[in-house]
C-alpha positions as CSV (number, residue, x, y, z in Angstrom):
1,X,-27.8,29.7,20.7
2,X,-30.4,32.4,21.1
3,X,-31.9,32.4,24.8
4,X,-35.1,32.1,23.3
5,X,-34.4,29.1,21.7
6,X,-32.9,27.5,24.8
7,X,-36.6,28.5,27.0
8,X,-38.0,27.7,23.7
9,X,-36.8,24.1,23.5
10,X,-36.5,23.9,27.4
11,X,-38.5,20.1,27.1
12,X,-36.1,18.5,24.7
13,X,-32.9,20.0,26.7
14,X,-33.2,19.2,30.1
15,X,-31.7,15.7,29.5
16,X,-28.8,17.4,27.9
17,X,-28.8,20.1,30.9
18,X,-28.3,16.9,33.1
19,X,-26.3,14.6,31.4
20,X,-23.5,18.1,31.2
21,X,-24.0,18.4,34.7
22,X,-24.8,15.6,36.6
23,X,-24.8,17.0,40.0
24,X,-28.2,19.6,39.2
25,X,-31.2,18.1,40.4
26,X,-34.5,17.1,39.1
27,X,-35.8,20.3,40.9
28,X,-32.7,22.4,39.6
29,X,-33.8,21.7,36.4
30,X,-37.5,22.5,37.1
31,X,-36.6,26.0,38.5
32,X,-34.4,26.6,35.7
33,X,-36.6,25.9,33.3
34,X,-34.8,27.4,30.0
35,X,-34.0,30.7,31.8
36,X,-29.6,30.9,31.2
37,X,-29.3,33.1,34.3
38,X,-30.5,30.2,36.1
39,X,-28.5,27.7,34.7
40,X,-25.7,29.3,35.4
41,X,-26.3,30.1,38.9
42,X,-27.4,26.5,40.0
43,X,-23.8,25.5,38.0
44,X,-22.1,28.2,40.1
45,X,-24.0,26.4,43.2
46,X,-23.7,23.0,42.7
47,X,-20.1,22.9,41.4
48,X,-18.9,25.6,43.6
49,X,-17.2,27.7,41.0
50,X,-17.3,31.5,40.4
51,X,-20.3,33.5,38.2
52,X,-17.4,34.1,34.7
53,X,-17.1,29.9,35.4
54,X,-20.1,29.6,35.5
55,X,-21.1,31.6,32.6
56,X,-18.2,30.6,30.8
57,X,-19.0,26.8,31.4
58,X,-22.8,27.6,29.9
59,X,-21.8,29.7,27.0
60,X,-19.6,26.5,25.5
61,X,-22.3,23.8,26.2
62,X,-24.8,26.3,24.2
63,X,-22.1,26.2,21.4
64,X,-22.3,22.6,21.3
65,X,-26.4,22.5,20.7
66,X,-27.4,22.7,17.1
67,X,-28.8,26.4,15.7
């Protein structure tokens, strides 16, 4: 998915941002706020894994999410 798209559409993802990763917060998600880089470096935070993880972890959710 494009990461326009994703900052685009922030609104209607954030449930799915948090539902995939439970353990971001309410603020994470705020801060975030569509931006990829973020996303992945609150997962890499929260879940205590490296930056590729990380990465790797958001590139296969944003497969998941229809185009």
């Amino acid at each position: 998915m494009n990461r326009d798209i994703i900052e685009g559409n922030w609104k209607q993802l954030k449930g799915k941002v948090r539902q995939q990763w439970g353990k971001l917060t309410d603020d994470d998600v705020d801060v975030i706020a569509g931006k990829r880089t973020e996303l992945a470096g609150r997962i890499q935070e929260r879940y205590g894994v490296t930056k590729d993880e990380a990465e790797r972890r958001v590139k296969e959710w944003e497969d998941t999410l229809p185009h």
